[in-house]
C-alpha positions as CSV (number, residue, x, y, z in Angstrom):
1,X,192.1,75.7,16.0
2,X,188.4,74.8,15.5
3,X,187.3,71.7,14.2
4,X,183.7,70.8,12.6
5,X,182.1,67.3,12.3
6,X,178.7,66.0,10.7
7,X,176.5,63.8,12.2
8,X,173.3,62.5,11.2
9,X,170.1,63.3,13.4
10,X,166.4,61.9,13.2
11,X,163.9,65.0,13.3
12,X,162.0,64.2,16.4
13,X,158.9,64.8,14.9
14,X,159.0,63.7,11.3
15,X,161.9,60.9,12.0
16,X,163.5,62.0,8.7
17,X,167.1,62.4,8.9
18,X,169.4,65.4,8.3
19,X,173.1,65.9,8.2
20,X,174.1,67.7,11.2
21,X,177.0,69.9,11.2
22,X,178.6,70.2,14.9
23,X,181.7,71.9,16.5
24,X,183.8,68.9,17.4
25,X,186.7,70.9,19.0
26,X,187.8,74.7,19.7
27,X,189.9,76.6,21.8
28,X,188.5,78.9,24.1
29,X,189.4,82.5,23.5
30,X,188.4,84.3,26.6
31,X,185.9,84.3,29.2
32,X,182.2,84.7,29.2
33,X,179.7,87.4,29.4
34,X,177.8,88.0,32.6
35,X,175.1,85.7,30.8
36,X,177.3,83.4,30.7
37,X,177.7,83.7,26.6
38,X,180.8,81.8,25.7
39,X,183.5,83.2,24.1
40,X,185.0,82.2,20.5
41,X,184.8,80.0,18.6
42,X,181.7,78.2,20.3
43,X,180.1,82.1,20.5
44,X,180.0,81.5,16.5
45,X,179.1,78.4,16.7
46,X,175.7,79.5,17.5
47,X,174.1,78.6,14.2
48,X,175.0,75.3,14.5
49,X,173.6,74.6,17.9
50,X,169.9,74.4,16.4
51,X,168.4,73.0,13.0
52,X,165.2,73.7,11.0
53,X,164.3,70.2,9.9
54,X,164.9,69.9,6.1
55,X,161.6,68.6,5.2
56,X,158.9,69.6,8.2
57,X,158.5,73.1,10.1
58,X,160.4,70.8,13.1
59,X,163.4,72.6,15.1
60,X,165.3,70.8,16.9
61,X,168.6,70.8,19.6
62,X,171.7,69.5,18.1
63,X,173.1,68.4,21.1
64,X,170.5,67.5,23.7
65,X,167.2,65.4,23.6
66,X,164.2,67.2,22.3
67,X,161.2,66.5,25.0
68,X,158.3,64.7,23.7
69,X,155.7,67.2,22.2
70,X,153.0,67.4,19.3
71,X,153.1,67.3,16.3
72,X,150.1,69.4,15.4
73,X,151.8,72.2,18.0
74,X,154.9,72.8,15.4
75,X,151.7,74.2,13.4
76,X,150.4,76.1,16.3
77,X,149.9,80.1,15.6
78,X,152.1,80.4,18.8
79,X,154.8,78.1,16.5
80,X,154.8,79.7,13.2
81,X,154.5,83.8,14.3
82,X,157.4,82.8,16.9
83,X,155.6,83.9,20.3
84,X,153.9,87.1,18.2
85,X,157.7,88.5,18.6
86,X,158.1,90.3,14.9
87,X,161.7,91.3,13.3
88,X,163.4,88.3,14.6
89,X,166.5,87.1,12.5
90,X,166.6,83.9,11.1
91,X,168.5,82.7,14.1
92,X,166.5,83.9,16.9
93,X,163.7,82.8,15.2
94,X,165.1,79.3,15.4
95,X,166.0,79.7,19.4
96,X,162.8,81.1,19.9
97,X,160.9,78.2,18.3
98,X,162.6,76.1,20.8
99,X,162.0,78.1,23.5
100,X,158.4,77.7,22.6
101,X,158.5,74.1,23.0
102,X,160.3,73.8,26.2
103,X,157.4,76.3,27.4
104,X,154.7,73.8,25.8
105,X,156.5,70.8,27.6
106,X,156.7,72.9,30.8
107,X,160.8,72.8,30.8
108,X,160.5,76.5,31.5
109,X,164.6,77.0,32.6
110,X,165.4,75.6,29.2
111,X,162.5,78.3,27.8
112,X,164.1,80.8,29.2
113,X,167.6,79.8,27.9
114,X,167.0,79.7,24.3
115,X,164.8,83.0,24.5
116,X,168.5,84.2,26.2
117,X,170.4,82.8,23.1
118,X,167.9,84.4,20.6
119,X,168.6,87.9,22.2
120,X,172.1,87.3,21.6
121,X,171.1,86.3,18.0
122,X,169.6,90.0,18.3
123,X,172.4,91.6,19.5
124,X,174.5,90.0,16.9
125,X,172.1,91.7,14.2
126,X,172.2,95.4,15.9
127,X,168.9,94.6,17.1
128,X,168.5,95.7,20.3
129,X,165.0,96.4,21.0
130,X,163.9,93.1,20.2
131,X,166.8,91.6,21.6
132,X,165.4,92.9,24.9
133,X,162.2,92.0,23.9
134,X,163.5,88.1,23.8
135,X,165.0,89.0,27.3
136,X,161.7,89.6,28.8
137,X,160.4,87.0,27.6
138,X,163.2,84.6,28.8
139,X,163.0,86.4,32.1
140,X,159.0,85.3,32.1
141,X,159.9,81.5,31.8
142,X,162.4,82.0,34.8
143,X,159.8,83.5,37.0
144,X,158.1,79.8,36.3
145,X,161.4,78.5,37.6
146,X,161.4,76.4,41.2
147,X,165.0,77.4,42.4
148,X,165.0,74.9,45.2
149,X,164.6,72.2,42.5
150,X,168.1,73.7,40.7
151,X,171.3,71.8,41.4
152,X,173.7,73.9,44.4
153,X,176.2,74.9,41.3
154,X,173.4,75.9,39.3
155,X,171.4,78.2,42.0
156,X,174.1,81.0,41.8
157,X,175.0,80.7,37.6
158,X,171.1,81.0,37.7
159,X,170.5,84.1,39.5
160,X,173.5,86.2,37.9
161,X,172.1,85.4,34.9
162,X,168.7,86.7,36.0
163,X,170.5,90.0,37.3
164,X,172.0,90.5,33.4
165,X,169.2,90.0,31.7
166,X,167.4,92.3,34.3
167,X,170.3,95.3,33.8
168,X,170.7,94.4,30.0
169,X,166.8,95.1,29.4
170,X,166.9,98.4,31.1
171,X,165.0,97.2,34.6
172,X,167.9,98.7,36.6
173,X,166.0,99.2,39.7
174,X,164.8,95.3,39.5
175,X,168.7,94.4,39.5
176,X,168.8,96.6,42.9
177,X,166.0,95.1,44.3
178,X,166.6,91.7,43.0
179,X,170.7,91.5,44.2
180,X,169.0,92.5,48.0
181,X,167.8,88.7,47.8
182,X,170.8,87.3,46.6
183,X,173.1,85.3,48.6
184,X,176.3,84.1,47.0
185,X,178.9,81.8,48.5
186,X,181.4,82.2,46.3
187,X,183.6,85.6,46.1
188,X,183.7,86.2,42.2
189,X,179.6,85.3,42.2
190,X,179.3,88.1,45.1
191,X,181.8,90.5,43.2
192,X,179.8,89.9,39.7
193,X,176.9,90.9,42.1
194,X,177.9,93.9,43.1
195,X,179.2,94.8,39.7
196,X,176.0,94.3,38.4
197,X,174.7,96.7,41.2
198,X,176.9,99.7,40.3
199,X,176.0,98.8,37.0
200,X,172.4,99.5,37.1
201,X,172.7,102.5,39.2
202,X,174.9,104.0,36.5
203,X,172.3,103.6,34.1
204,X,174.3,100.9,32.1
205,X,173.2,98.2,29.8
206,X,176.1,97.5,27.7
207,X,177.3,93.9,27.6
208,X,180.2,92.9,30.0
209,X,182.5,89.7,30.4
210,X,183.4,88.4,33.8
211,X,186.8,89.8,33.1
212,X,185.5,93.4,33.4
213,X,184.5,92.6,36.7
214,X,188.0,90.7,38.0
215,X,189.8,93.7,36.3
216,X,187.2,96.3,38.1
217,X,187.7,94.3,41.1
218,X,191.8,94.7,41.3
219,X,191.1,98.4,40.9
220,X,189.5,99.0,44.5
């Protein structure tokens, strides 16, 4: 059962308000991709985790605190072509727009992250050229990324997430080289490891679910 809720939210930069429409409650139905993509409902509840300001070119998180930016960048070239990226849907355009302004603020892990969620807005739409082309991107803002600063819990989700979007855009022999560096404590983190190892030497960039690999695991 999903449950929906409206809350009102001053636009950072304009400080008009807008009525806000949030996913209060939902069962989860499954597990994650390898990216960490949540399963239903809060997969489609991905429209609802940005909004386009109703009366400025503003977009802004509906669930976190926007950093302090600007507001002559939300007119920035860089802001209105969306990072020169063309035949984005009107979703990823919105993720990418915030992307842009975590990469303006210097916040490049949360760059990287909604550059992530517009490829899946991509994937979504059948689009998968530029849904690699977002990955890339993202993948450019976690190469900005001090691991050491990360939290211990957030190290390992971090670098399997690197590994997808690596194997996912096609670089299979940078997931080899990249999993050679990897250490993981954890026995599922190491087993989605080595999944996404095989993976890449197969030539594979279809989207998996942390299932696939518990259920590929039992197999051996």
């Amino acid at each position: 059962m999903s449950k929906f809720a409206v809350k009102n939210m001053k636009c950072n930069i304009c400080g008009r308000v807008n009525e806000v429409t949030y996913l209060a409650m939902g069962s989860q139905q499954g597990g994650p991709d390898l990216d960490f993509r949540p399963a239903e409902v809060r997969r489609s509840a991905m429209p609802l985790w940005v909004r386009k300001c109703d009366y400025c070119r503003n977009v802004f998180s509906t669930s976190e605190e926007m950093p302090e930016y600007e507001e002559k960048y939300i007119d920035s070239k860089e802001y209105v072509n969306c990072g020169n990226i063309a035949g984005l849907p009107e979703q990823a355009k919105r993720f990418v727009k915030i992307g842009l302004i975590y990469k303006h603020c210097k916040e490049y892990k949360k760059a990287g992250d909604h550059f992530l969620y517009a490829a899946w807005s991509c994937d979504d739409a059948g689009l998968d050229a530029i849904a690699i082309v977002c990955r890339k991107r993202a993948l450019k803002y976690y190469n900005e990324v001090n691991g050491s600063k990360l939290a211990k819990r957030e190290l390992p989700d971090f670098m399997l997430r690197i590994l997808d979007i690596l194997r996912r855009s096609g670089m299979y022999d940078e997931v080899i080289s990249f999993a050679e560096n990897c250490e993981f404590e954890d026995s599922k983190d190491q087993a989605i490891c080595e999944f996404q190892v095989q993976k890449a030497k197969e030539r594979d960039k279809k989207c998996y679910r942390v299932e696939d690999v518990l259920s590929d695991a039992s197999k051996k």
